[in-house]
C-alpha positions as CSV (number, residue, x, y, z in Angstrom):
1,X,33.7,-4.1,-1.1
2,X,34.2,-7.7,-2.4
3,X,33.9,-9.2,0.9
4,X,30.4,-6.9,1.7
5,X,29.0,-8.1,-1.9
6,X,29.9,-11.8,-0.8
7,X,28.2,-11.8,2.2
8,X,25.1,-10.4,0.3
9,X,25.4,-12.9,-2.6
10,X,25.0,-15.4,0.0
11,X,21.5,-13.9,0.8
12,X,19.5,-14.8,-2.4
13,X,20.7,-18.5,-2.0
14,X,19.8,-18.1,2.3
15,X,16.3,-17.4,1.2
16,X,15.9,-19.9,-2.0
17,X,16.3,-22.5,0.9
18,X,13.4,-21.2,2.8
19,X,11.3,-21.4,-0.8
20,X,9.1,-24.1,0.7
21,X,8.5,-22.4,3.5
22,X,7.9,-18.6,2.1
23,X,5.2,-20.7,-0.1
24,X,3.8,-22.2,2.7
25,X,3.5,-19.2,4.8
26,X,2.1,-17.3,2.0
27,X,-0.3,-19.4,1.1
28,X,-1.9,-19.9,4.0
29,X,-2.1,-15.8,5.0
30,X,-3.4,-15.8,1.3
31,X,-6.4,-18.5,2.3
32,X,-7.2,-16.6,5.5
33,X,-7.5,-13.2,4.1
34,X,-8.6,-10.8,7.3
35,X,-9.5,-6.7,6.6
36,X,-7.6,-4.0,7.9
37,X,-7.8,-4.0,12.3
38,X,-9.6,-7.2,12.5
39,X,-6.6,-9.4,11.5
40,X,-6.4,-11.2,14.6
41,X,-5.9,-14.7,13.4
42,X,-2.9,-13.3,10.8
43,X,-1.5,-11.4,13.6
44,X,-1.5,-14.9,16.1
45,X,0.0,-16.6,12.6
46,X,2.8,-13.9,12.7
47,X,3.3,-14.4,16.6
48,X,4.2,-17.9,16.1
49,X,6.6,-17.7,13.6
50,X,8.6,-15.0,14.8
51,X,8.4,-17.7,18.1
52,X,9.8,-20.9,16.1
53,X,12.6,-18.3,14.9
54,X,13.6,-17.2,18.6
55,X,12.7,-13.3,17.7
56,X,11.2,-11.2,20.4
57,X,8.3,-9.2,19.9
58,X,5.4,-7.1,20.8
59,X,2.0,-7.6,19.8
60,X,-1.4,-5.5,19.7
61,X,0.6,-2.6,18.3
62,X,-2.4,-0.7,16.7
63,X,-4.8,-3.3,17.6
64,X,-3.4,-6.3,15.4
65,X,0.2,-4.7,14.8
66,X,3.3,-6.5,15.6
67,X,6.7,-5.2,16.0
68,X,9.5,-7.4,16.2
69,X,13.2,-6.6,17.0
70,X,16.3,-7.6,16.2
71,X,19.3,-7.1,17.7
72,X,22.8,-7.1,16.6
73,X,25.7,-9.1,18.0
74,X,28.2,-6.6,17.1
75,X,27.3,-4.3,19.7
76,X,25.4,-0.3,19.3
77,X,24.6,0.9,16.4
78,X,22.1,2.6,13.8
79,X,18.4,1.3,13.7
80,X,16.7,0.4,10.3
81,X,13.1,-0.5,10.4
82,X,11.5,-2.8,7.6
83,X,7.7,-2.8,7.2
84,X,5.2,-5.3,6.1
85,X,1.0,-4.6,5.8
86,X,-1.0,-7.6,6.5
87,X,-4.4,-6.7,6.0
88,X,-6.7,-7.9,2.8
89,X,-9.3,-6.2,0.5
90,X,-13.5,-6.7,0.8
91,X,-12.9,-8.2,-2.9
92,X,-14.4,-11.8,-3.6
93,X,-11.2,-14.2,-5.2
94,X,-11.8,-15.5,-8.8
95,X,-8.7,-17.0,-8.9
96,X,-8.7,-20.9,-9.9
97,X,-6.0,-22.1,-7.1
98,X,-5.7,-24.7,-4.4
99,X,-5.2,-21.6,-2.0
100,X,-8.0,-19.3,-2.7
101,X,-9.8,-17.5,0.2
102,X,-11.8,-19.7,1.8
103,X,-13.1,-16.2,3.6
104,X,-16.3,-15.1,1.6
105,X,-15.8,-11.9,0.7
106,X,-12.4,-11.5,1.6
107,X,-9.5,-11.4,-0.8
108,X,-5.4,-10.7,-0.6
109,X,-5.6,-9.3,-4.0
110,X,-2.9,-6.4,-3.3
111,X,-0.2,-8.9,-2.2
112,X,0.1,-7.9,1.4
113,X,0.3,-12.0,2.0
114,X,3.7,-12.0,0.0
115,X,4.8,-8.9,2.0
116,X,4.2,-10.7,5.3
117,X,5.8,-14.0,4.2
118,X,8.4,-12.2,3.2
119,X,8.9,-10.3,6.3
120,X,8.6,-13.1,8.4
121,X,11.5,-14.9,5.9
122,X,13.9,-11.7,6.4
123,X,13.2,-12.0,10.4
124,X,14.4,-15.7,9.8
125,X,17.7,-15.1,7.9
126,X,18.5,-12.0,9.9
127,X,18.1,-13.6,13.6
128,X,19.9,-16.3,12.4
129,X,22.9,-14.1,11.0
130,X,23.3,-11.6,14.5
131,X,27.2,-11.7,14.4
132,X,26.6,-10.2,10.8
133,X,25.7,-6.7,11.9
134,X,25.6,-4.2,14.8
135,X,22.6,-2.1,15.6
136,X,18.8,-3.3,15.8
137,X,16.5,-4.1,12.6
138,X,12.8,-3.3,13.9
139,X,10.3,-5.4,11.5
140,X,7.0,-4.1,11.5
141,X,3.8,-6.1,10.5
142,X,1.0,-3.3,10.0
143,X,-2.6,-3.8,10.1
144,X,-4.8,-1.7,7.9
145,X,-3.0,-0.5,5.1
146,X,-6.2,-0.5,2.5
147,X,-8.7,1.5,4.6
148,X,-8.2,5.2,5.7
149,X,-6.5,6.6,8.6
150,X,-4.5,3.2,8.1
151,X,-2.4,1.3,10.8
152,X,0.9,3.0,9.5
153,X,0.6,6.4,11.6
154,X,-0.7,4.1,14.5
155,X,2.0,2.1,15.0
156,X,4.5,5.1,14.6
157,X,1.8,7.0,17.7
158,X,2.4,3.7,19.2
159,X,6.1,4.3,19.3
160,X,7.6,2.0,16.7
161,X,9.8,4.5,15.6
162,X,11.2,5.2,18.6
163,X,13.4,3.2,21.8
164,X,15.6,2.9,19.8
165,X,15.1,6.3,16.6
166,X,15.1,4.6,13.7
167,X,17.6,6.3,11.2
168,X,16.0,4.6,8.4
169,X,12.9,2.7,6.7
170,X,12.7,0.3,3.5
171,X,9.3,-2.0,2.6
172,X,8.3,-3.3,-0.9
173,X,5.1,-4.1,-2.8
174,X,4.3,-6.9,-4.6
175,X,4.0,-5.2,-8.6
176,X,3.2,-8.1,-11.3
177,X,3.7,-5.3,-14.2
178,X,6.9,-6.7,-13.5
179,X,8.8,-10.3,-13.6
180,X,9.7,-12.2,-10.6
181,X,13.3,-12.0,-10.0
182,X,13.1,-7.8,-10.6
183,X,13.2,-5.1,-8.8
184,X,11.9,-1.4,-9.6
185,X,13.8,2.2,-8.0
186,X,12.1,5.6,-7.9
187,X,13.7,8.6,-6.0
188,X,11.2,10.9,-5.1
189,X,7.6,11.0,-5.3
190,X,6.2,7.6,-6.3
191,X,3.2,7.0,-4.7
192,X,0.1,10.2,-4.6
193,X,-1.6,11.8,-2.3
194,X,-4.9,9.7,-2.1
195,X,-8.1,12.1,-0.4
196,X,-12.0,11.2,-0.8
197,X,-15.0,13.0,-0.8
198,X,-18.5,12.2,-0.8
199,X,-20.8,14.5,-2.3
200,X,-24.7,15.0,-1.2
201,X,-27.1,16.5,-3.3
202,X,-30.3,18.0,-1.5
203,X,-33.4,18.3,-3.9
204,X,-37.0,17.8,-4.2
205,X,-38.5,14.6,-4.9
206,X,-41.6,14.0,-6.8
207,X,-43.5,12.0,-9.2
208,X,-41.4,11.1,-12.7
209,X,-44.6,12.3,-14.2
210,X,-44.2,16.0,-13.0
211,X,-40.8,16.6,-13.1
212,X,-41.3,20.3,-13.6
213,X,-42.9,20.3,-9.9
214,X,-39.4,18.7,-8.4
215,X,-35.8,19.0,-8.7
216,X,-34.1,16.0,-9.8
217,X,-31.4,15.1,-7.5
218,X,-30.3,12.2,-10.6
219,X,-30.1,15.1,-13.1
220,X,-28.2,17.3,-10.9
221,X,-25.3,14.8,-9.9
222,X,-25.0,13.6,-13.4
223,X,-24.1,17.7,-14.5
224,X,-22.0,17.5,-11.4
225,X,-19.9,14.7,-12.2
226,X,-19.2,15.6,-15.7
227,X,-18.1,19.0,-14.5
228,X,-15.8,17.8,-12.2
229,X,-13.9,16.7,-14.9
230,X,-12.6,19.7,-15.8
231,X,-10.7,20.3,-12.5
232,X,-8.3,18.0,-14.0
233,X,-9.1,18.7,-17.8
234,X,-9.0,22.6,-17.5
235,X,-7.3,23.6,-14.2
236,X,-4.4,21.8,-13.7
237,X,-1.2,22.2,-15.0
238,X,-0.8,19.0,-17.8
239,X,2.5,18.4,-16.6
240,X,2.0,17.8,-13.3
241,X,0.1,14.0,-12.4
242,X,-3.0,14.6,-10.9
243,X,-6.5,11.8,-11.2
244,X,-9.9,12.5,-9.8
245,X,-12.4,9.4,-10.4
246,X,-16.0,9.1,-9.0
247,X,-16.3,5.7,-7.8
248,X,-19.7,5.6,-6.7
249,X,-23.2,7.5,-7.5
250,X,-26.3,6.7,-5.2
251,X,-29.3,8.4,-5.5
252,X,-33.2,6.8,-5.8
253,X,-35.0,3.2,-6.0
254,X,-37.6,3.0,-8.0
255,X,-38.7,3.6,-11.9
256,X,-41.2,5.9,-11.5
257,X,-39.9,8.5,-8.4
258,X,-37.4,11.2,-8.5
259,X,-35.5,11.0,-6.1
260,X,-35.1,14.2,-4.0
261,X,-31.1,13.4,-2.4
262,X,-28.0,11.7,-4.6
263,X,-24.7,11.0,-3.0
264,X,-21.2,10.9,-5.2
265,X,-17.8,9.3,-3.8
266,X,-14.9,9.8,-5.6
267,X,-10.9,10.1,-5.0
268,X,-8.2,12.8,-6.0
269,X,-4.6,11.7,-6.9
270,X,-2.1,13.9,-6.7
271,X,1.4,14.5,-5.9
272,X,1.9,18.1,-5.6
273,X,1.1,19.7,-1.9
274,X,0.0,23.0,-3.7
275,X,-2.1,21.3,-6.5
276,X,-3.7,18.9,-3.5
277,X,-5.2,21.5,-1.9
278,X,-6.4,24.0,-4.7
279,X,-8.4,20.8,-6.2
280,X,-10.1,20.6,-3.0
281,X,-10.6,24.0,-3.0
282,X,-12.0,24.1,-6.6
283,X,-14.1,21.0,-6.3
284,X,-16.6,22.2,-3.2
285,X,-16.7,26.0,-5.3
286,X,-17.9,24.1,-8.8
287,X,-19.9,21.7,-6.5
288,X,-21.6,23.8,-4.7
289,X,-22.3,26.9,-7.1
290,X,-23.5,24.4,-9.8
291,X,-26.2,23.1,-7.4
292,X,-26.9,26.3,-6.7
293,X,-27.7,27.4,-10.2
294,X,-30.3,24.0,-10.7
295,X,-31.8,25.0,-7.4
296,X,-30.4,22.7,-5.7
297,X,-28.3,22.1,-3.0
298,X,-25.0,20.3,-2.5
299,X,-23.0,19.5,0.5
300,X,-19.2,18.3,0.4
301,X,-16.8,16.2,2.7
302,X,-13.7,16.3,1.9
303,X,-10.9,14.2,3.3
304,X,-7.1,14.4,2.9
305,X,-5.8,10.9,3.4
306,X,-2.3,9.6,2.9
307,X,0.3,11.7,1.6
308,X,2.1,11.4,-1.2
309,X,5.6,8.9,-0.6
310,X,9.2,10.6,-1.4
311,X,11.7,8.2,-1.3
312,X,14.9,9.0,-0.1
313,X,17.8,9.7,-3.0
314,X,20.8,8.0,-0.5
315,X,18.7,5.2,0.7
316,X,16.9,4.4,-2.7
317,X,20.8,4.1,-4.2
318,X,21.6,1.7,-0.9
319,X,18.7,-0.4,-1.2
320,X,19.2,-0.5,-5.5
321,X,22.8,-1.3,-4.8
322,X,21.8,-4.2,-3.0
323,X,18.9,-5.6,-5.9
324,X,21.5,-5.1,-8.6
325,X,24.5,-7.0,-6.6
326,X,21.6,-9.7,-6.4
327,X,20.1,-9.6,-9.8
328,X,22.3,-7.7,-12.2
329,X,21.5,-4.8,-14.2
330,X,19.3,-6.4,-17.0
331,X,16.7,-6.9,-14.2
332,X,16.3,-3.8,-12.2
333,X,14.4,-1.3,-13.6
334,X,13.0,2.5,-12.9
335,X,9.7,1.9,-11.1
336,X,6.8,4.3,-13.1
337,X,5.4,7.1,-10.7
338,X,2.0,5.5,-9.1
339,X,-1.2,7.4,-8.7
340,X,-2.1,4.9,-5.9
341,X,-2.0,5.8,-1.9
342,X,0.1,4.2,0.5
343,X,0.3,4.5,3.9
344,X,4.2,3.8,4.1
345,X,4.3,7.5,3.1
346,X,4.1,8.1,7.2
347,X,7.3,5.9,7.8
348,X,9.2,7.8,5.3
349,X,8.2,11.1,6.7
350,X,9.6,10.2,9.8
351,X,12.7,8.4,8.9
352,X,14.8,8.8,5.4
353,X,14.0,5.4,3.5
354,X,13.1,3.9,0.2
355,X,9.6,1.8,-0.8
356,X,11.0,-0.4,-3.8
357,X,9.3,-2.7,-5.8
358,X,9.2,-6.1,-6.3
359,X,8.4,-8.2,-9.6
360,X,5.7,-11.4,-8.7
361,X,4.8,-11.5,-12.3
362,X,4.8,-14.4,-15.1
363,X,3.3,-13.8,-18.0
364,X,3.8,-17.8,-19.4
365,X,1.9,-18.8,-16.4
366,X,-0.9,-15.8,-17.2
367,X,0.2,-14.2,-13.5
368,X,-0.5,-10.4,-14.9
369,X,-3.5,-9.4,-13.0
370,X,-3.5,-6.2,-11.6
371,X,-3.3,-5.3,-8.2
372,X,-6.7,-5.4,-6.2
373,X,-7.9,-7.4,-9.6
374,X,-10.1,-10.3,-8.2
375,X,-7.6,-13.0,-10.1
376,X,-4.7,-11.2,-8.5
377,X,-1.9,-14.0,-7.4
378,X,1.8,-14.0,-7.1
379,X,4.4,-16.2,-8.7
380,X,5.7,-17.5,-5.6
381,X,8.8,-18.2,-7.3
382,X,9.8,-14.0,-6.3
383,X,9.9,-14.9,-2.5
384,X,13.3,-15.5,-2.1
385,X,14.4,-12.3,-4.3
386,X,12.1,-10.3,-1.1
387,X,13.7,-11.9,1.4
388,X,17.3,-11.7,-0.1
389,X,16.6,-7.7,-0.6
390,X,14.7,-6.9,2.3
391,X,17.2,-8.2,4.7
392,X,20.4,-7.4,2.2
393,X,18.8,-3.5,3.1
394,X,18.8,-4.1,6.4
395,X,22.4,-5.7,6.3
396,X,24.0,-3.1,4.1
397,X,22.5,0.1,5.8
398,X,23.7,-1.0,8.7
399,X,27.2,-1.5,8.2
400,X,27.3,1.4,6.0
């Protein structure tokens, strides 16, 4: 045991030697932000890093993927895959730094640039440390993580998790909620279940004058989103999570016409399979009979996207051993459940793992923005605590 927690001590000070260049590497992803399947120049920028480090790889996994491999010089053993997304949001940066976007349009405000940095720091330390372990570490750089169907169940289509099986799967996301230098644990659920629908209302349009002679697609989708509401208000159990939120409400475009059609786009949360799909259920019966009773008409498409992620309860202990052998106990922390969707969800239904997070906060330095917040950045400072956990994971799971 003493001799395993040396070995992984020596980690955190491995990767605080490669700070320059987890900055660098970061910050340039960060100031060419590319969206989900078209990161082509992020994807060549991966390709010739993993190249200067002497790790093999295969590219145009998924369209833009990358899968690197690893292997051990200790011979056969178990396989652990370690994921990285890579793709950005359509968000345009407010952030006042010398590495802001210079793509229009175009914004790493979810810290998928800190993930691949980090990834591409772990390749690093681990090729350089083969006589450490047995086994093969898979890293996988995913496109698309932002955008439903995602890049994740791609690149597992594609084979990733296969030639060699994985046994087992670890990534980590950037969370600024907390401080660099902590880490965050959840067994179980910890990420929802995130579907869409879009909702199109079918009346009659007419002059605003005569409104008696139409029927007002506005006034209609206005009852209906009010009365969705109560799905979550009225029908679901108030112990069990569960978020629906319409993002978006089209309908006319001009003062004096009523528009005859309206379209609503909204997401449910949840975490519970059952509950998932008798809010789906419930939202096209209120949708539709309410239209029906204001004579109108309303059609619904609804899509289940990501499930819901379950971490491991073994591997979530593995990979918190490692952060508090690195960090101590005053700085890891029990991560809160998340409402948000994440595609690693189809890694860890295929292969036992754990999705931890990572603190890139600093609240001196005003660093507190919320994920996919427009001033979204990272104190860069938490690089080296990614790399030291992400391949102290890899390291520990494989010798275990």
């Amino acid at each position: 045991m003493a001799a395993r927690a040396a070995v992984e001590f020596d980690l955190l000070a491995t990767a605080s030697a490669m700070a320059d260049v987890l900055t660098a590497d970061r910050r340039h992803i960060h100031m060419h932000p590319e969206l989900g399947f078209e990161e082509r120049e992020t994807s060549a920028f991966i390709q010739r890093r993993l190249s200067d480090a002497g790790v093999t790889f295969e590219a145009g996994i998924a369209g833009t993927g990358v899968l690197a491999t690893i292997a051990g010089s200790g011979g056969a053993g178990k396989t652990v895959l370690l994921r990285a997304d890579i793709d950005a949001l359509p968000i345009d940066e407010q952030a006042d730094v010398p590495y802001r976007s210079q793509n229009p349009g175009v914004m790493h405000a979810c810290g998928h640039d800190a993930h691949t940095a980090i990834l591409l720091g772990t390749a690093r330390v681990l090729a350089a440390d083969r006589l450490r372990f047995a086994g093969t570490v898979k890293l996988a750089f995913q496109p698309c993580e932002e955008r439903f169907p995602g890049g994740a169940i791609k690149m597992i289509e594609a084979g990733v998790m296969d030639n060699p099986t994985v046994d087992a799967a670890f990534g980590l996301h950037c969370t600024p909620q907390l401080e660099a230098g902590s880490f965050g644990f959840r067994v179980g659920p910890a990420s929802a279940a995130s579907d869409r629908f879009t909702i199109s209302v079918i009346g009659r349009g007419g002059h605003a004058a005569r409104p008696n002679s139409c029927v007002d697609a506005v006034v209609v989708a206005a009852h209906l989103v009010v009365l969705l509401q109560t799905i979550i208000s009225r029908e679901t159990p108030p112990i069990q999570p569960a978020v629906l939120t319409v993002g978006a409400i089209h309908a006319g475009d001009a003062h004096n016409v009523i528009p005859g059609e309206a379209t609503i786009r909204g997401t449910v949360r949840t975490y519970d399979t059952g509950l998932r799909e008798q809010i789906a259920d419930r939202l096209r019966e209120l949708v539709t009979g309410a239209a029906r009773a204001m004579r109108a008409e309303a059609k619904v498409d609804y899509v289940f996207g990501y499930p819901s992620l379950v971490n491991d309860g073994p591997m979530t202990d593995l990979a918190r051993s490692v952060a508090l052998d690195l960090v101590g106990a005053e700085a890891v922390f029990v991560a809160e459940q998340a409402l948000g969707g994440e595609d690693m969800a189809y890694f860890l239904r295929r292969a036992p793992g754990c999705f931890f997070r990572l603190g890139t906060g600093n609240r001196a330095r005003g660093i507190t923005y919320g994920n996919h917040h427009p001033r979204f950045d990272v104190e860069e400072a938490a690089l080296p605590f990614g790399v030291a956990a992400m391949a102290g994971v890899a390291l520990r799971f494989l010798g275990s």
